[in-house]
N, C-alpha and C positions, 0 to 999 in steps of 0.2 A: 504494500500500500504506500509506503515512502520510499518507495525506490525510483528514483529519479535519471538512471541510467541514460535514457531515449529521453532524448532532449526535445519537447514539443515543441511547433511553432511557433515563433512570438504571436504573429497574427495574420487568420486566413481571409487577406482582401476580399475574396470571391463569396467564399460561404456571407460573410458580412452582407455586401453588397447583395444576395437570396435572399436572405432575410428581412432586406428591408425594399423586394420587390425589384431591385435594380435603380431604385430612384437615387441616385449620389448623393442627390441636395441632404434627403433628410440622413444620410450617411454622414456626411459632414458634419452634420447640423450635433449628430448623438458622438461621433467624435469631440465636436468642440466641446460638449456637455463633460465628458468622459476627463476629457482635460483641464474640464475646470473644478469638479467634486471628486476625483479618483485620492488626487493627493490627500486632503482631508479622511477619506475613508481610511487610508495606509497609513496616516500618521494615527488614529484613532486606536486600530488596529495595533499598531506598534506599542501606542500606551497599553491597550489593555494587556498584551502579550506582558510588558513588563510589570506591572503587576498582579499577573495571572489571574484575570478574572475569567475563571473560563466559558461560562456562559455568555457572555459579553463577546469575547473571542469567536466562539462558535456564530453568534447573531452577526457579529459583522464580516468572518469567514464567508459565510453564508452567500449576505449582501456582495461582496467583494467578487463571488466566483459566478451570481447571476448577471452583474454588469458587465465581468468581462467574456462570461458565456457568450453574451446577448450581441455582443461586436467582435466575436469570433478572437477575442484575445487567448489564445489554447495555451499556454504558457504561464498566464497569469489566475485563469481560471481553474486551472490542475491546480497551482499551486495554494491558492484561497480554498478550492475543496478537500485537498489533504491538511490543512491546517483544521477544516471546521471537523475533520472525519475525528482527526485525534483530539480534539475538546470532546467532541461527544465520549470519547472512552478516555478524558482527563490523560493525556499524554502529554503532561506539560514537558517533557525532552525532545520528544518529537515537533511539539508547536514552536519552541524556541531553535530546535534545528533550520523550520521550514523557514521563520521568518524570515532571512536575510534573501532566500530566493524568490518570496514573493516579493520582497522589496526588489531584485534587481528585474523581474520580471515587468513589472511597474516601469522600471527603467526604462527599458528595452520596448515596453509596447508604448511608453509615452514617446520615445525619441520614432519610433515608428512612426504613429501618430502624428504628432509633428511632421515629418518629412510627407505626409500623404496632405497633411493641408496646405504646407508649401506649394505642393504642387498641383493644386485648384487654382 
C-alpha cells in the first residue's frame, strides 16, 4: 500500500481535459482555482501531520486526493490517498513518511500547472 516504487504521473492532460468534456476554458478556469487553494490545503495538511491529529489528517487527505483526482493530478492524488488510507489505520510512521512526497508532488503538479497556463 506505501510502496511507491512506479512513479505515477504528475498529470494526465488528456484524461483532465475528458473530464471536463474537452472545453479548455473551464480547464483553465479549475487549474487556476487549483493554484490558488491547493497551497492552503498542503500547508493545512502539513500542520495537522505535525501535530498528528489524525482524523483531521484523514479529512483533508481525503479532500487533497478528490481535487487532485478531479484534474487528473495521478501523483499527487496517490499520494493524498495513501496518507488518508494510513490515518484510517493510525499509521502515524507511514503518514509522516508520505508527507514530504505529497509535498513534492504538489510541487511538480503546481510547476506543471503553471507551464500549461503559460501556454494559453
Amino acid at each position: 500500500m506505501f510502496d511507491d516504487d512506479d512513479e505515477a504521473p504528475v498529470w494526465d492532460k488528456e484524461a483532465a481535459l475528458q473530464r471536463v468534456r474537452g472545453k479548455e476554458k473551464f480547464l483553465v478556469s479549475l487549474v487556476e482555482l487549483f493554484l490558488k487553494d491547493m497551497p492552503a490545503r498542503i500547508d493545512d495538511l502539513e500542520k495537522t501531520v505535525a501535530n498528528m491529529d489524525v482524523p483531521e489528517v484523514q479529512s483533508i487527505g481525503h479532500a487533497v486526493k478528490g481535487v487532485a483526482a478531479n484534474l487528473s493530478s495521478i501523483a499527487l492524488s496517490e499520494f493524498a490517498s495513501k496518507i488518508e488510507q494510513a490515518a484510517k489505520k493510525n499509521h502515524t510512521e507511514a503518514i509522516e513518511m508520505l508527507m514530504p512526497k505529497l509535498r513534492d508532488a504538489h510541487t511538480d503538479v503546481t510547476d506543471m500547472f503553471t507551464e500549461y497556463l503559460a501556454s494559453k
